[in-house]
N, C-alpha and C positions, 0 to 999 in steps of 0.2 A: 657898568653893568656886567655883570657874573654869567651866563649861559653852561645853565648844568645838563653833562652828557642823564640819557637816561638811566644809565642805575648809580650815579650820586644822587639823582631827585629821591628815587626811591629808599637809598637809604636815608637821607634827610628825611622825608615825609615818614618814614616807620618808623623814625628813632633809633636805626643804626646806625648813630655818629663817631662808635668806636671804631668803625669799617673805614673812618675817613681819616688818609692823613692829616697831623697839628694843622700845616697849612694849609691844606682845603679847608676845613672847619673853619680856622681863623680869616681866612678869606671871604668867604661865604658870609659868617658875622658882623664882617665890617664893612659888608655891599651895599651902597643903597638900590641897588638896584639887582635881582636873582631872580632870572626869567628859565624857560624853558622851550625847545624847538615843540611846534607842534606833532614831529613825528614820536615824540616822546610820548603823549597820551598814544598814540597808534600803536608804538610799542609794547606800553604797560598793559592796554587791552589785550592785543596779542597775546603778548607772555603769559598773562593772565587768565586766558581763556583756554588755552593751549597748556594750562599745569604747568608751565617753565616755574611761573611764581605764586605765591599765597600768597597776598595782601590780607593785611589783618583784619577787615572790614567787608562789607559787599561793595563791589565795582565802583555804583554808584555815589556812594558815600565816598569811598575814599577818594575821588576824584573833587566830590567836592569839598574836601579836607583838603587836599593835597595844590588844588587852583586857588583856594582863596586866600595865601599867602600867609605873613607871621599871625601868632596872636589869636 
């Protein structure tokens, strides 16, 4: 199991996976298992409420894009 800090999720989830080192990329791909702490949603709301970040989506979508895994 993989546990990603919160701004790898986010670049995962947005498709910034040029922002990721080979081997995080390559590690993360061959996880079966890539969770995330729950202060990370607390986070991403924050940031995101707060203008830190644009998410390319509204809040609530992305979230549930971003929670329900590969695929």
């Amino acid at each position: 199991m993989i546990v990603l800090d919160t701004h790898i999720w986010l670049w995962w989830v947005n498709l910034e996976q040029d922002r990721l080192k080979p081997a995080w990329k390559t590690q993360i791909e061959s996880s079966e298992d890539v969770g995330i702490s729950a202060i990370s949603c607390f986070e991403t709301a924050w940031l995101e409420q707060h203008s830190r970040i644009i998410l390319p989506c509204p809040r609530d979508e992305w979230f549930d894009k971003a929670l329900d895994g590969p695929g």
